[in-house]
N, C-alpha and C positions, 0 to 999 in steps of 0.2 A: 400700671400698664395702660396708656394709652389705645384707644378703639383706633378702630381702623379709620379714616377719611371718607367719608363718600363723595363724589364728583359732584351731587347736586349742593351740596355743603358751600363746597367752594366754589361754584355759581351764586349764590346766595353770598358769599361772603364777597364776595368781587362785584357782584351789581350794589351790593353797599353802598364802596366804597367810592363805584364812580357816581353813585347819584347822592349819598349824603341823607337817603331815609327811605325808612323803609317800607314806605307806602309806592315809591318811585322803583324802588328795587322790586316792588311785586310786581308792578304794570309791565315794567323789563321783562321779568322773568315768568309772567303771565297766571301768577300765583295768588294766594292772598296776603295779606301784610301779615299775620299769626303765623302762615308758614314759613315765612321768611324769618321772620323771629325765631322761630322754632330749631331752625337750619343753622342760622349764627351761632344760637345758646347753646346745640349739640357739637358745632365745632367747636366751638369756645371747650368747650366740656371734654370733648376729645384730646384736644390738644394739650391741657391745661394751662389756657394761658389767657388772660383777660384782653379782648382784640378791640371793645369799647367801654368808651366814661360818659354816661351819660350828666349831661350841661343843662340843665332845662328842659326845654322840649328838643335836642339835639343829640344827638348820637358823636360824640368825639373820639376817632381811633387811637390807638395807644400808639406808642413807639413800635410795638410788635408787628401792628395789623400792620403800621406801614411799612416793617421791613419785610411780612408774610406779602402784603401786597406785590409788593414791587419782584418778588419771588416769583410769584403766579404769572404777571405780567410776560416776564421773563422767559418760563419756561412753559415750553409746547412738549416734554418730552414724559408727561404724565403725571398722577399722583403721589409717585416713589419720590423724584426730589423735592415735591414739595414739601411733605412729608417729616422729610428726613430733614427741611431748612426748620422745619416748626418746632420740630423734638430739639435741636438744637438750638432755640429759642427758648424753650422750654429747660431746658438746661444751662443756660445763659451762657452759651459760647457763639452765638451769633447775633448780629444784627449790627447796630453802627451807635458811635458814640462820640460825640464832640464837645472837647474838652479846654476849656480857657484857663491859660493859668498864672502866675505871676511871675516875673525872671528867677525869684530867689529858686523857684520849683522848678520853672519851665528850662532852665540852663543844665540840670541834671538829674536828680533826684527823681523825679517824674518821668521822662522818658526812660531812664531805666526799671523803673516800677511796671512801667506802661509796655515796655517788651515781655518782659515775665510776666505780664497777667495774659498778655498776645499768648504766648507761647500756648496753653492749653486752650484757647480759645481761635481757631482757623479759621475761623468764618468772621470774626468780628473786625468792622471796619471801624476805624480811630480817626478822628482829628483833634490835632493838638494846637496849642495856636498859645504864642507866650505876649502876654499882657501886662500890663500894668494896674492893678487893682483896681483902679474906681473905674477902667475899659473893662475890667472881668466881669467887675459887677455888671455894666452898662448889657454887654453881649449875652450875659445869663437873664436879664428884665428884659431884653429885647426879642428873648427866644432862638437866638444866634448858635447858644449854646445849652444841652442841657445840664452840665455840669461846672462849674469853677472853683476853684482855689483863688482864694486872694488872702492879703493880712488884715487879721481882726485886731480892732473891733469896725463893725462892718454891718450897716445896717442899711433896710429898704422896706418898703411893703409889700414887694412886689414877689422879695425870693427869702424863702428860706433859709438860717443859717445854723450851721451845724462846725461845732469847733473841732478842730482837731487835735491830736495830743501835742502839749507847748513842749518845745527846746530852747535851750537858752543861748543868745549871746555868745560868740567867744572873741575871744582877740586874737586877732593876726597879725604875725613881725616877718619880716625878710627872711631869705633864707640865712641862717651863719649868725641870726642876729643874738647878742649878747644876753637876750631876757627867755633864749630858746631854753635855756634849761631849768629852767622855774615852770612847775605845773599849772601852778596857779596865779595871773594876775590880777592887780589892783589899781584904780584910777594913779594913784599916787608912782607906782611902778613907770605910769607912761607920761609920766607930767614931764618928762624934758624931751618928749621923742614928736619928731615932723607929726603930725598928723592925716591921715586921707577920712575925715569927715561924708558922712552920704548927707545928703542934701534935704533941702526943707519942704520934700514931697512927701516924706514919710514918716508915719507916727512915731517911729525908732529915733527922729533927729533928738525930739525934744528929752525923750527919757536917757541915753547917753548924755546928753548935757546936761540933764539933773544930776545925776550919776556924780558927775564931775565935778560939777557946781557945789554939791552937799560935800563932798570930801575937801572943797576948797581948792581945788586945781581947775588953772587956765590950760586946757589946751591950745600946743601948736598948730593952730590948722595950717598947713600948708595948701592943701588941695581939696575941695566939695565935689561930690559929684552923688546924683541921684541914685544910679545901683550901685549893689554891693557888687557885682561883678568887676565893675570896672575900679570898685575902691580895692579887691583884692587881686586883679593886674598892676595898679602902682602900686600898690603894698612886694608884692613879687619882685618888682622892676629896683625897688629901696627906698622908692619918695620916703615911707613912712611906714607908721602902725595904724591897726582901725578895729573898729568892734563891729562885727559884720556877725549875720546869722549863721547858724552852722551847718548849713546845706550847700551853702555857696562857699564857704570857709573848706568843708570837705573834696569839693570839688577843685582846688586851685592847689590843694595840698602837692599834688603828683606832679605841680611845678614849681616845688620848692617852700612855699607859703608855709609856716609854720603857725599853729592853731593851738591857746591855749583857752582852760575855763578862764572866765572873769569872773569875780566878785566885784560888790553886790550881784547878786545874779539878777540880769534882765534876761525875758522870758519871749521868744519869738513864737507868738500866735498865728496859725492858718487855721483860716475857717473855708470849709466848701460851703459854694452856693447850689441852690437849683430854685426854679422856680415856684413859688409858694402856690399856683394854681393847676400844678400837674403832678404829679405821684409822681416819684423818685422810679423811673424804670429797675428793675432785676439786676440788669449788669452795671446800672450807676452804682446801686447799691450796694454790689461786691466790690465794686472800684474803691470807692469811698471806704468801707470797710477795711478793704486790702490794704489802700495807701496811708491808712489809720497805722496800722500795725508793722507797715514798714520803717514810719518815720520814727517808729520807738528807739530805734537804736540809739540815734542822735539825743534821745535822752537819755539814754543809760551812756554815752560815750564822756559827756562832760558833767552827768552827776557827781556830787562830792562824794566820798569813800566814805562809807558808813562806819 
């Protein structure tokens, strides 16, 4: 159970933030710098919720303080909503979160994940923003964003990476098409059929064409293109067939697209980023958690029958 707030708390915690130390916050607030310490570490304590990371000789506010901040700022109508913004920070259904992610995620899978974690969460503010990997990466190293998804493998010095659970590869045919009744395909199955190939942006080009390569089949490529989104619109449309991830393959389904496993199985990796020099805030960490155990299904959808 949380203590109560005291008003001089959050004077102290608010000349913090606009002076950046707490020798400046005491002259502010006409105090000594031990009681201003004093005052933060009892809010901190009240609230349960850590409001600074100390950097050196620097005080750095967390993601909280600044959405407790910007609450305070805000509100002239006492210590009841602040309060009550803090417990729910404490709780992790408030504050804000911006999230970079790559088309295979950002086209569906992800915004539906990203409503249903909303839904219990009324105070929390989202941005989403759909990227192309090495931009996920770039916006997560630039501080742009605190969270991303991109495909592994995926490295930097700058951010942390943390794999998510792998799905595999499937093939996509026309609607009506001929090989719709076969559970399971194999390179050999598609060796006479048009092709829609994705493009030489992405680590999926080369291992699909090994794929193919080892089994001895040229495919047809008729048409390249960099996403799988747009390889599984002409796949819909009948250009051809393609082996696309299955998140985007799910999603193109309700227009017809028909999705099965492929053997050899190729294994479609996302890994979240966040930055290697800031703590994973509370609600990344449910996020990431959460969209961990969403994307299981997709594993269990084209695992082989035991």
């Amino acid at each position: 159970m949380t203590r109560p707030i005291q008003p001089r708390q959050i004077e102290a915690f608010r000349a913090l933030m606009l002076t950046g130390r707490t020798t400046r916050a005491a002259e502010a607030l006409h105090i000594t710098q031990p009681a201003v310490s004093r005052l933060v570490r009892d809010l901190q304590e009240s609230l349960g919720l850590v409001l600074f990371q100390k950097q050196g000789n620097r005080l750095v506010p967390t993601r909280e303080a600044l959405a407790l901040y910007a609450e305070v700022e805000r509100s002239y109508v006492g210590l009841e909503r602040i309060a009550r913004s803090a417990r729910e920070l404490g709780e992790r259904r408030a504050g804000t979160l911006r999230i970079a992610a790559m088309p295979a995620l950002s086209n569906g899978v992800l915004p539906r994940f990203t409503g249903e974690f909303l839904r219990e969460r009324e105070s929390l503010d989202v941005a989403l923003f759909g990227l192309v990997s090495l931009t996920v990466l770039d916006w997560v190293v630039s501080d742009q964003c605190e969270l991303g998804f991109a495909a592994a493998p995926i490295e930097h010095p700058a951010v942390r990476v943390e794999r998510m659970p792998a799905a595999r590869y499937v093939a996509v045919l026309p609607p009506g098409h001929r090989l719709a009744a076969r559970r399971v395909l194999r390179p050999h199955d598609l060796a006479a059929e048009p092709f829609v190939a994705i493009g030489p942006t992405t680590p999926s080009t080369y291992r699909v064409a090994d794929v193919f390569s080892a089994a001895g089949i040229t495919r047809r490529i008729r048409v390249e293109t960099p996403l799988s989104a747009i390889a599984c619109a002409l796949v819909a449309s009948g250009v051809g067939v393609s082996i696309v991830d299955p998140f985007t393959a799910s999603e193109y389904e309700a227009q017809g697209v028909v999705a099965r496993r492929f053997e050899p199985a190729l294994e479609f990796q996302v890994a979240a980023l966040y930055p290697a020099t800031r703590t994973l805030s509370p609600i990344a960490r449910d996020f990431v958690d959460g969209f961990a155990r969403h994307i299981e299904r997709f594993r269990k959808r084209f695992r082989p029958a035991a």
